[in-house]
N, C-alpha and C positions, 0 to 999 in steps of 0.2 A: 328522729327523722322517719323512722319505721312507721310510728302512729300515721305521721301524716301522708303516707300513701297508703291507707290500708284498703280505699275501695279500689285504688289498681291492683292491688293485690287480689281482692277479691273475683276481678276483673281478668286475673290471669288465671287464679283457682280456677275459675268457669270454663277459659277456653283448653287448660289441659282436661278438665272432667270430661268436656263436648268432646275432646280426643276417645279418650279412653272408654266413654258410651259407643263411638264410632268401633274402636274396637272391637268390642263386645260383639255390636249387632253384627258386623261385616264377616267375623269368627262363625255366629251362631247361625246367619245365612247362607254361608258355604257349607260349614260341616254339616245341614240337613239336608245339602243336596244326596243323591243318591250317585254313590263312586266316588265323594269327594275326596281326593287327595289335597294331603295338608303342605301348603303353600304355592301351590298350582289351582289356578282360577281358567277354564273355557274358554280360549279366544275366541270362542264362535257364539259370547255371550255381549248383547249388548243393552241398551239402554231399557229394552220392554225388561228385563231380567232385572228383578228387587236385589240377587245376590250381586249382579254386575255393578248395579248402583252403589249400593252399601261398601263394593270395596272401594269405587272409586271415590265418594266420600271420604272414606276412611283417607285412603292416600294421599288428596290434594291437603287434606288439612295437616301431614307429614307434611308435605312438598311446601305446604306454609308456615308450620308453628318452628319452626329455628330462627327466620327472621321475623315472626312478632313476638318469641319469647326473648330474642336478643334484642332488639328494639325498647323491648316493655325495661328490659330490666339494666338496660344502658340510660335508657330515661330516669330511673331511681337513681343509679349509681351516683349519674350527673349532676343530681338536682333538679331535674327539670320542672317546668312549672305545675305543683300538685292536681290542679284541678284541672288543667286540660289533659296529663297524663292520665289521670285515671276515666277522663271520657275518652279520648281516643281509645284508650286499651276495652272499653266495655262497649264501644261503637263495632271493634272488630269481634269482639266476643258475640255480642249478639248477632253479627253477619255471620259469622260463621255457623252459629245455632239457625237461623232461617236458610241458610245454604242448605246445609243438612236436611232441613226438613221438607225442601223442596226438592233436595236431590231424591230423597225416600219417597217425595208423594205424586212428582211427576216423571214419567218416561218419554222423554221428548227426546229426541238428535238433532232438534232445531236448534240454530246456532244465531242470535244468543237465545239462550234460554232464563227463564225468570230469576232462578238460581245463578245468574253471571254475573245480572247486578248487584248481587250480594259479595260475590267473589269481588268483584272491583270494586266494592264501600270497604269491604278490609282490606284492600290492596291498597288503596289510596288515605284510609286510615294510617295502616305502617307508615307511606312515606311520610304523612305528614308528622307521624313521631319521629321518624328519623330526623326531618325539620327540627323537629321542638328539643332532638339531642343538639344537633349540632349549634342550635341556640343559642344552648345550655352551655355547651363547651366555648362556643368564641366568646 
């Protein structure tokens, strides 16, 4: 059963890595601030601020990978059907990587921003795995 999900697997390998790069950067752009205290970020920093971006980056994809890791890996558990599991799961992975890279390369407060449509392909991704659990289950 394992073999035959292995590109959702690979699919969720990516969106924890895309975490964990988030990480990194979001660490390595506050602690070069000058005064940084460690885990206190400026509330007087906003979106023109690369370190401001990078945490909230970091964050929103916290605020998302519990329900597309529980998603992804309730869709295996289930059964669900192999090949649309492992697109959906790399539909949100790669949102998530163009989220990111859009949150790091524009500073806008415009609402929505290029970056939202991305936010809402993985958001609309999950539910429809959640869909493809519950499926799976009736």
């Amino acid at each position: 059963m394992l073999d035959h999900y292995s590109v959702a697997f690979f699919g969720i390998l990516t969106i924890i890595l895309t975490v964990v790069v988030q990480s990194l950067v979001a660490a390595k752009s506050k602690a070069s601030q000058p005064g940084a205290i460690p885990g206190k970020i400026d509330s007087s920093l906003s979106h023109s601020s690369f370190v401001f971006r990078s945490h909230r980056t970091f964050a929103n994809s916290l605020e998302n990978i519990t329900v597309m890791l529980g998603a992804s890996f309730l869709a295996i558990l289930v059964g669900a059907n192999v090949f649309w599991t492992g697109i959906i799961i790399w539909v949100m992975a790669i949102s998530r990587i163009i989220h990111m890279i859009l949150y790091y390369s524009i500073s806008t407060e415009k609402n929505p921003s290029p970056r939202s449509y991305f936010y809402l392909i993985a958001l609309v991704a999950n539910i429809i795995l959640l869909g493809l659990c519950g499926w799976a289950i009736a």
